[in-house]
Every structure is written in structure tokens, then in C-alpha cells.
C-alpha positions in Angstrom: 220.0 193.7 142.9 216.6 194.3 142.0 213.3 195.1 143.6 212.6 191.3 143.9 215.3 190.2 145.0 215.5 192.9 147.8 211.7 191.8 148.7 213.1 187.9 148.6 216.1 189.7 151.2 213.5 191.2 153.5 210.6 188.9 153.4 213.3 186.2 154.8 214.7 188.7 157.5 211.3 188.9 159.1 210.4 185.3 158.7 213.6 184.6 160.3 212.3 186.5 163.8 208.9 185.1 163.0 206.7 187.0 161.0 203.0 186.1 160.3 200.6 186.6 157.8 203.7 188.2 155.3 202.0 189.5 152.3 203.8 191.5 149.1 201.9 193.7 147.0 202.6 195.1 143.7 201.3 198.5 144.0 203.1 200.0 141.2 199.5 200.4 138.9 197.4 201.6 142.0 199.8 203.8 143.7 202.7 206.3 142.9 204.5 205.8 146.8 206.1 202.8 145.7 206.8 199.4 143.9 205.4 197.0 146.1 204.1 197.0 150.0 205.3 194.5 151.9 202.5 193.6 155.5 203.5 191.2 158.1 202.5 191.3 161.6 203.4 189.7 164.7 201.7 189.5 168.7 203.8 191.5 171.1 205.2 194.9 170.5 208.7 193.2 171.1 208.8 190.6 168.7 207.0 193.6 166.0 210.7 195.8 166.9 212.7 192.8 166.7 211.2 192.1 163.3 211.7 195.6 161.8 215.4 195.8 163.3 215.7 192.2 161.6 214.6 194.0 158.4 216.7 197.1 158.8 220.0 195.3 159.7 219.2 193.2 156.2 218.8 196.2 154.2 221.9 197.6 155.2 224.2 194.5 154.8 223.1 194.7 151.1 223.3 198.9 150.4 219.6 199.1 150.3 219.3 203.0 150.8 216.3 203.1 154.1 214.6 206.7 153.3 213.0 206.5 156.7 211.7 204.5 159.6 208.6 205.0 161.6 207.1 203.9 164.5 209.7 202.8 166.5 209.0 203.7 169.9 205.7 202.4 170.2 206.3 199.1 168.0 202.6 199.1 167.5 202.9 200.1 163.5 206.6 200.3 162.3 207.1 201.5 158.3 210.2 201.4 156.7 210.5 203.2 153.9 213.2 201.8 151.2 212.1 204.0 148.4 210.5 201.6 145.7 209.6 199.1 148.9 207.3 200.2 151.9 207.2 197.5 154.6 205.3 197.4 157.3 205.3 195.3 160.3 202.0 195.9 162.2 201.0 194.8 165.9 198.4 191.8 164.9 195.5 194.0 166.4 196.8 197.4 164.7 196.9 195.3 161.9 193.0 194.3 162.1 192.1 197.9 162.6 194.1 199.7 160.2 193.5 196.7 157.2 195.8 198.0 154.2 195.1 195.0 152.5 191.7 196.1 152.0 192.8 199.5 151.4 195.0 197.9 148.7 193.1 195.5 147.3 193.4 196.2 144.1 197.0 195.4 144.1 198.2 192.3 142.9 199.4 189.9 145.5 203.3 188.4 144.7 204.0 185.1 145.7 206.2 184.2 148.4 205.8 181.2 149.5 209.1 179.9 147.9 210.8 182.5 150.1 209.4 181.7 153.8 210.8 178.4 155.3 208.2 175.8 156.5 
């Protein structure tokens, strides 16, 4: 399987618990951490776990080696690290504050609309 269609995997894992605002960036010319970032957010501290555990049970049904997880007991800022993917599912006001897509910016964006039901 490859990177995108592990992003595809995950982008549909936290869609499927509700996810807002998803976005996937290509880092791989801007930054040497990863392949892409992947941003979502979501209101309440619970539905931010129940998004990351969403992610983290999809990764592991497919063999998709999880390097490390952070965040969890606060569920403010969870980031789960899958080696060439970085995710993280912010708290929408931890997201506001903390704004990697501007710190990012020069990342492309990848298209996912195709992946998120309507």
C-alpha cells in the first residue's frame, strides 16, 4: 500500500467519527519529518480521542507501523506519528491557536474531497 492510499485509509477513519476542516499536506519539499501532514479538528475533547482511536484502530487493521502517539490524555492536540504520515487531530480552538497550516503553508495541499462522504 502506499502513502496515498494509507492517507485515503485514514482521512476516511476520521471522517467516519466526524472530522472537520480535514486537510493533507505534502510536506515532503518543505520538511524532512515526513511525507505528508494530515490536520483535522473536531469540538469536544471526546469526539478529538474518539477520532484519533478511529485513526489508530485503521492503521493497525492494515500493518501501518504507528511510531508513536501523543496527546492522549488531554485530547486537546493528539499526533500520531506513522513515519512518512503525521496526523493530527486538534481541539478546534487548539487548532486556531497553534495554526500549522500557516506554519505549513508552503506545502502543497492534496485533494480529498473524493475521499470524505457528503
Amino acid at each position: 500500500m502506499n502513502n496515498l492510499e494509507e492517507l485515503e485509509l485514514l482521512v476516511k477513519a476520521a471522517d467516519s467519527k466526524r472530522a472537520e476542516n480535514t486537510i493533507v499536506l505534502n510536506v515532503r519539499e518543505v520538511s524532512t519529518l515526513a511525507d505528508y501532514f494530515m490536520i483535522t479538528s473536531a469540538d469536544s475533547n471526546r469526539q478529538v480521542a474518539a477520532i484519533a482511536d478511529a485513526i489508530i484502530e485503521k492503521a493497525k487493521e492494515n500493518q501501518i507501523e504507528i511510531r508513536r502517539i501523543e496527546g492522549n490524555r488531554a485530547a486537546e492536540w493528539i499526533l500520531i506519528d506513522l513515519g512518512n504520515i503525521v496526523i493530527n487531530v486538534f481541539q478546534t480552538d487548539q487548532r486556531k491557536y497553534y495554526n500549522l497550516e500557516k506554519l505549513w503553508s508552503q506545502a502543497e495541499a492534496v485533494e480529498t474531497t473524493d475521499w470524505i462522504a457528503e
